[in-house]
C-alpha positions, 0 to 999 in steps of 0.5 A: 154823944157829941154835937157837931157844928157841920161843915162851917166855913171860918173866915180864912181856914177851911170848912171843918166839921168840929165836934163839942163831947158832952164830956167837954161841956160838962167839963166847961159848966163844973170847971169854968163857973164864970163862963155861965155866970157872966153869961147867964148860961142855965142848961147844956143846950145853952152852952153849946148855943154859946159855943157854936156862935163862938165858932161861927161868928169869932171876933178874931181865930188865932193857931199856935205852931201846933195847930191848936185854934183860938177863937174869940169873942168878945163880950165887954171887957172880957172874951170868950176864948174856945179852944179846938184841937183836931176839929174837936172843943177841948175847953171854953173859958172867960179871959180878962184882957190881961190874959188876951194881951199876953195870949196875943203875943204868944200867936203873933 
């Protein structure tokens, strides 16, 4: 079973409709430990609250030549990176600004 974030409009892209699996959630909690730690995040509700927020309420979008979306947001020194392909959340992790500098050369 999926969530769907329903028809958002993000700043200059079209509305989409984006899904996030619960394969993809239960991903994000084995795998990315300090997404839930940093942000205290206890239940899969939780996460997919966090998730949607990304999505809704992004402090920048970025798309790679193949149409991948980015959306950030960031959280003190570190951003939650939310990564979507074809209107479906394939990951969500925590990234240090290191990681955001060389990301944000690569989306230039």
């Amino acid at each position: 079973m999926s969530t769907i974030i329903q028809q958002i409009r993000i700043q200059k892209l079209e509305c989409m409709s984006i899904r996030i699996p619960d394969d993809v959630i239960d991903h994000i909690l084995k795998k990315h430990k300090d997404l839930t730690v940093i942000l205290n995040i206890k239940s899969e509700d939780q996460l997919k609250t966090v998730i949607k927020d990304v999505i809704e309420n992004p402090d920048e979008i970025h798309m790679n030549a193949y149409g991948v979306h980015y959306f950030l947001k960031k959280i003190n020194n570190k951003w939650i990176n939310v990564i979507v392909v074809d209107d479906i959340v394939k990951t969500a992790y925590i990234i240090g600004m290191k990681t955001y500098n060389r990301l944000r050369r690569r989306w230039q």
